[in-house]
C-alpha positions as CSV (number, residue, x, y, z in Angstrom):
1,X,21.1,50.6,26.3
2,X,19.5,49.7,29.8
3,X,18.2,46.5,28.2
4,X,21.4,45.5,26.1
5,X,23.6,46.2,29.7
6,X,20.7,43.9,31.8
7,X,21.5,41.4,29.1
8,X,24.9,41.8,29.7
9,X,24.8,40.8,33.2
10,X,22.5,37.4,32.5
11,X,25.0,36.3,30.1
12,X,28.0,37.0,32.3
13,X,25.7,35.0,35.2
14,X,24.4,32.5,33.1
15,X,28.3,32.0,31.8
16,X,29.6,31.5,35.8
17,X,26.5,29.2,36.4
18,X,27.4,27.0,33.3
19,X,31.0,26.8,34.6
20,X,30.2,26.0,38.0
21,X,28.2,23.1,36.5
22,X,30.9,21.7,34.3
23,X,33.6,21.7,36.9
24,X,31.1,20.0,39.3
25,X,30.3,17.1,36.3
26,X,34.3,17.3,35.7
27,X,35.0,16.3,39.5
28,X,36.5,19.7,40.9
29,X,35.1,21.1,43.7
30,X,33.6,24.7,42.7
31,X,34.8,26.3,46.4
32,X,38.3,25.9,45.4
33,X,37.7,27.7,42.3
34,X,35.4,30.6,43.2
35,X,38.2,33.0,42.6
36,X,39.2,31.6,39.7
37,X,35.8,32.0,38.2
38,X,35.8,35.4,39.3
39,X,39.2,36.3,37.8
40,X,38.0,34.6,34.6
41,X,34.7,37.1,34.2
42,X,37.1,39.9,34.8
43,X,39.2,39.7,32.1
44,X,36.8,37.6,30.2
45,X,33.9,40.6,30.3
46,X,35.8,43.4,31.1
47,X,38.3,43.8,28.2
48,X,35.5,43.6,25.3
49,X,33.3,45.6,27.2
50,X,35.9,48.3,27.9
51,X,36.8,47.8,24.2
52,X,33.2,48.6,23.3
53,X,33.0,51.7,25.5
54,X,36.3,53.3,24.0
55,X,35.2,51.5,20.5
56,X,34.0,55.7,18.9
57,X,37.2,57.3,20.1
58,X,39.8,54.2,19.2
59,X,38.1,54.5,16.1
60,X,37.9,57.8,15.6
61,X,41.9,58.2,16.8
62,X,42.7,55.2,14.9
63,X,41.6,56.3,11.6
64,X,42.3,60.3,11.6
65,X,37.9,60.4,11.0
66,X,36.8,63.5,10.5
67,X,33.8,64.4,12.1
68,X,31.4,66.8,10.3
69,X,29.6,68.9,12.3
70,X,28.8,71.5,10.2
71,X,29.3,70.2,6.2
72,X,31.2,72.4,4.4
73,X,30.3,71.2,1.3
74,X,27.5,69.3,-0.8
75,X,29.0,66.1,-0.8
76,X,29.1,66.4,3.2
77,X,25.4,68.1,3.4
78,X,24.6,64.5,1.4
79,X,26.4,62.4,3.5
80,X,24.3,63.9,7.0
81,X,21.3,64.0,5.2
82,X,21.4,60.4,3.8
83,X,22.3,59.1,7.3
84,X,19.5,61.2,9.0
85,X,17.1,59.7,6.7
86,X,18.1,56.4,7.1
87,X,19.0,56.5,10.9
88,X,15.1,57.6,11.6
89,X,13.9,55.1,9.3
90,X,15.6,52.4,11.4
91,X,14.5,53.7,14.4
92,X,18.0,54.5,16.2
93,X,19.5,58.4,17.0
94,X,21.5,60.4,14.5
95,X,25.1,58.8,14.3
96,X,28.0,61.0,14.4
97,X,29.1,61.1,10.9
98,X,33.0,60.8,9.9
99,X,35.1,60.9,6.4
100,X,38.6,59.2,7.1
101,X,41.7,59.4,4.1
102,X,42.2,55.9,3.0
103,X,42.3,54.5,-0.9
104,X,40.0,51.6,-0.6
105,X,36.1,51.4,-1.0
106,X,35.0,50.7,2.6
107,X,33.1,52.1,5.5
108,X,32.3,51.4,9.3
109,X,30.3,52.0,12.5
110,X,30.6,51.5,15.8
111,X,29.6,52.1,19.0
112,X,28.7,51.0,22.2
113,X,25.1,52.9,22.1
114,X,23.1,52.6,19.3
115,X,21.6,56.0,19.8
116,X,25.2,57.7,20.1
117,X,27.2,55.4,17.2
118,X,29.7,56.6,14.8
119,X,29.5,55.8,10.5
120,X,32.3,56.7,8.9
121,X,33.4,56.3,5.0
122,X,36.6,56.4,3.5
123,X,37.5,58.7,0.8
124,X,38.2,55.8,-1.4
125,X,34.5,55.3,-1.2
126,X,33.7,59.1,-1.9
127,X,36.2,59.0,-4.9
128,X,34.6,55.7,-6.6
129,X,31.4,54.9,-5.9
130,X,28.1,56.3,-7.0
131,X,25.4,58.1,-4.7
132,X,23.4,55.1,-5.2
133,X,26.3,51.9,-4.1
134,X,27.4,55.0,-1.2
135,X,23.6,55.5,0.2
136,X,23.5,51.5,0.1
137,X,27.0,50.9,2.1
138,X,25.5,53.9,4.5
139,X,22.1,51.8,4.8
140,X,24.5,48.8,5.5
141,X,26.3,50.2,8.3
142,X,23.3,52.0,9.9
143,X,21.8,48.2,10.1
144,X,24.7,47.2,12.0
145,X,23.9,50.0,14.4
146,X,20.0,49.0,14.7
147,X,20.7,45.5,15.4
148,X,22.9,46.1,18.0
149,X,25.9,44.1,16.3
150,X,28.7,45.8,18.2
151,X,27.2,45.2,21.9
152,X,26.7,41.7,20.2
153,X,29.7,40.4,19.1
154,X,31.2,42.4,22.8
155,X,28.9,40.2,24.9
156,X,30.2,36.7,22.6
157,X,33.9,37.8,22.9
158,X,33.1,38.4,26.9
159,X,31.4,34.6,26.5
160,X,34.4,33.2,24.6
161,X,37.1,34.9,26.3
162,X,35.7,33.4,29.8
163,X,35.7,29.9,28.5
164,X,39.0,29.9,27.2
165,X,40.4,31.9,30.6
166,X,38.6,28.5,32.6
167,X,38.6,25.8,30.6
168,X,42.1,26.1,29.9
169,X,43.2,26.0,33.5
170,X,40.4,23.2,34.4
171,X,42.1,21.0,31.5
172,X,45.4,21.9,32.3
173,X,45.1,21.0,36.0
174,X,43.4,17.6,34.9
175,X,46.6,17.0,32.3
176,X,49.0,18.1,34.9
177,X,47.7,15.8,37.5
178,X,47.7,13.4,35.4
179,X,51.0,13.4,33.7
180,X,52.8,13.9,37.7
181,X,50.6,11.3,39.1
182,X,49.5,13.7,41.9
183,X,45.6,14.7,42.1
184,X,46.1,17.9,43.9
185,X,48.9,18.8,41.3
186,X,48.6,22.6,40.1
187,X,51.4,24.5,39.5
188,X,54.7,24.6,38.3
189,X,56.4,25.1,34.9
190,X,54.7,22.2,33.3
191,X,51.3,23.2,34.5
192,X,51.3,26.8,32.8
193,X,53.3,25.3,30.1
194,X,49.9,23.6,29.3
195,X,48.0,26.0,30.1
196,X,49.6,28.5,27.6
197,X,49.6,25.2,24.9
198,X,45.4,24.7,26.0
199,X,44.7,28.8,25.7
200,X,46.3,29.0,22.1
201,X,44.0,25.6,21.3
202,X,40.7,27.1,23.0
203,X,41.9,30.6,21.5
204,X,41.7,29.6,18.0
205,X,38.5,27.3,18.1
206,X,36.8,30.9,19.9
207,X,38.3,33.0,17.2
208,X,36.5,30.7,14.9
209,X,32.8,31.4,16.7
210,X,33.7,35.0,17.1
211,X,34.6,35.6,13.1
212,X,31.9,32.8,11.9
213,X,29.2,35.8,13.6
214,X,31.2,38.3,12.4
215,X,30.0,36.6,8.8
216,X,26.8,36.3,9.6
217,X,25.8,39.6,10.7
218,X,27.2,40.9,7.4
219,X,24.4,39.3,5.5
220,X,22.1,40.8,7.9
221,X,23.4,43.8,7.4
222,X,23.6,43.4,4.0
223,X,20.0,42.5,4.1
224,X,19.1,45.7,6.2
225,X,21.2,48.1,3.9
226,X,19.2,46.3,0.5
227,X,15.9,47.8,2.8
228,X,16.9,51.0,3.5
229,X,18.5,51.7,0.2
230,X,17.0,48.9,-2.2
231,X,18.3,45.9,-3.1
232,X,20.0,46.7,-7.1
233,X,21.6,49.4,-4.9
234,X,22.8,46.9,-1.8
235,X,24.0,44.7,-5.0
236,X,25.3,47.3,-7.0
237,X,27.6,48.3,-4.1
238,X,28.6,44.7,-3.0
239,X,30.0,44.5,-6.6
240,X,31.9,48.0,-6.6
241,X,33.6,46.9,-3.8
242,X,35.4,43.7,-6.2
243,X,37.8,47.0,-7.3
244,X,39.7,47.1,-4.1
245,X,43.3,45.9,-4.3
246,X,45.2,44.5,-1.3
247,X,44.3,44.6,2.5
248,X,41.8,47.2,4.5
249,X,44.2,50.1,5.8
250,X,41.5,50.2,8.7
251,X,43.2,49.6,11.9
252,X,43.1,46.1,13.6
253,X,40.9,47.7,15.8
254,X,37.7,48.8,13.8
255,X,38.9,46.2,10.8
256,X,36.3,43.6,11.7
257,X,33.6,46.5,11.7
258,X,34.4,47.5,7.9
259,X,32.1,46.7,4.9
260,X,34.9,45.2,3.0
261,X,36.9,42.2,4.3
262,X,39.6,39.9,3.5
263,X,40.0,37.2,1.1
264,X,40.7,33.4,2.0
265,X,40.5,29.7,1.1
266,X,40.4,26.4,3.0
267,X,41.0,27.0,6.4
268,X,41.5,30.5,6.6
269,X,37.9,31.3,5.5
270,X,37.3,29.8,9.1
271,X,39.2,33.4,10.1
272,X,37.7,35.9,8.4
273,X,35.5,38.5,9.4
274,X,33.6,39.2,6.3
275,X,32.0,36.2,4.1
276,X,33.5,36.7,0.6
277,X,31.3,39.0,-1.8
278,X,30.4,36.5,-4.4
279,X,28.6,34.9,-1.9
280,X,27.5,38.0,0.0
281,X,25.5,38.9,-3.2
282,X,24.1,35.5,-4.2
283,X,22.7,36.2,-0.9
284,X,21.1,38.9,-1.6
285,X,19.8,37.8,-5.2
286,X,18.1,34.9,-4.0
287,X,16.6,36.6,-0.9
288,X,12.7,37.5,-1.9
């Protein structure tokens, strides 16, 4: 955690150091925007990384997870036993473990400490998979833990969220002055006007980033969960999951975090979270 929290603080560095840089190149005096830059680390860091802090009890709140502490039965005794296993295996501390009522085959973990994470499984998943596709989804959500995916995508949102917060404002104030003919022009209706127009532009293009990694570390955890279970297994699961019908019931929240995403085409593929499973498992097929 130390190291993932010092990495933190580079990136949010790194990010004002960049910014300073492009307003210099841009033509805007970095002393009248020192606050600004502040303001925009602020909400830019601090909303994803309080997110990520609270991430185990939204989640837990969220869903109605049950927490087993002591199992009261065998299916329970398998489910701490499989994630003991496979949490030493990767190296990381025993997760809490959590069963939350939902119909659909899917699973999470989250977390802001990868020694102190949560993996919970729906009952869906209990009800129609196998102890082989389960002890593969479980392999594939403790691999999100040990890569560290949910400090991750928190540090890129932080990233994303800051650039947005600035260059929206740095654009705006160049459109504005130019549109009123007045170089000092920053304020008014017109300039937040753009400003709102520039942050739903910027917004999208980072949502796009932010879900395109969101893609990609599902393969690598697809790839760790083929390790620690096997890879017919990882497959084997990846296919039970083409039985859910409709949308995750997981809360907006956690959804991102899930085993089983959306569906899309054309553009909105650009938006989802999760790549879709035919290609998940061609993936994993032609991997060696």
């Amino acid at each position: 955690m130390f190291s993932r929290t010092v990495l933190y603080l580079l990136t949010n560095f790194a990010v004002l150091i960049l910014l300073g840089v492009i307003m210099s190149i841009l033509g805007i005096n970095p002393s009248q925007t020192g606050g600004l830059l502040i303001v925009a680390a602020i909400f830019g860091f601090g909303g994803s990384f309080i997110s990520l802090l609270l991430s185990k009890t939204v989640a837990k709140r969220s869903t109605g997870a049950h927490v087993i502490t002591q199992p009261s039965n065998e299916v329970e005794r398998w489910l701490l036993g499989t994630v003991q296993r496979q949490a030493q295996a990767a190296g990381i501390g025993m997760p809490e473990v959590a069963i939350y009522d939902a119909p659909e085959i899917n699973a999470f973990a989250t977390g802001a400490n990868r020694n102190k994470s949560l993996v919970a499984v729906s009952t869906g998943l209990l009800h129609n998979m196998n102890r082989d596709e389960a002890e593969a989804v479980l392999g594939h959500e403790i691999s999100h833990v040990a890569n560290g995916d949910m400090v991750t995508m928190a540090l890129l949102q932080g990233v994303l969220n800051t650039f947005v917060f600035v260059l929206a404002r740095v654009v705006g104030s160049i459109v504005n002055s130019y549109l009123s003919g007045n170089r000092a022009s920053r304020g008014g209706f017109a300039y937040y006007g753009i400003v709102f127009l520039l942050e739903i532009v910027f917004g999208l293009f980072a949502s796009m980033i932010a879900m395109w990694f969101s893609r990609h570390r599902e393969y690598r955890a697809d790839a760790g969960g083929a390790k620690l279970a096997g890879k017919h297994k990882m497959i084997s699961a990846l296919e039970r999951l083409s039985l859910n019908h409709g949308q995750s019931t997981l809360p907006a929240q956690v959804e991102a975090f899930g085993i089983s995403g959306g569906i899309g085409r054309g553009l909105r593929k650009l938006f989802l979270s999760h790549p879709p499973l035919e290609e998940r498992i061609r993936a994993l097929r032609a991997a060696s």
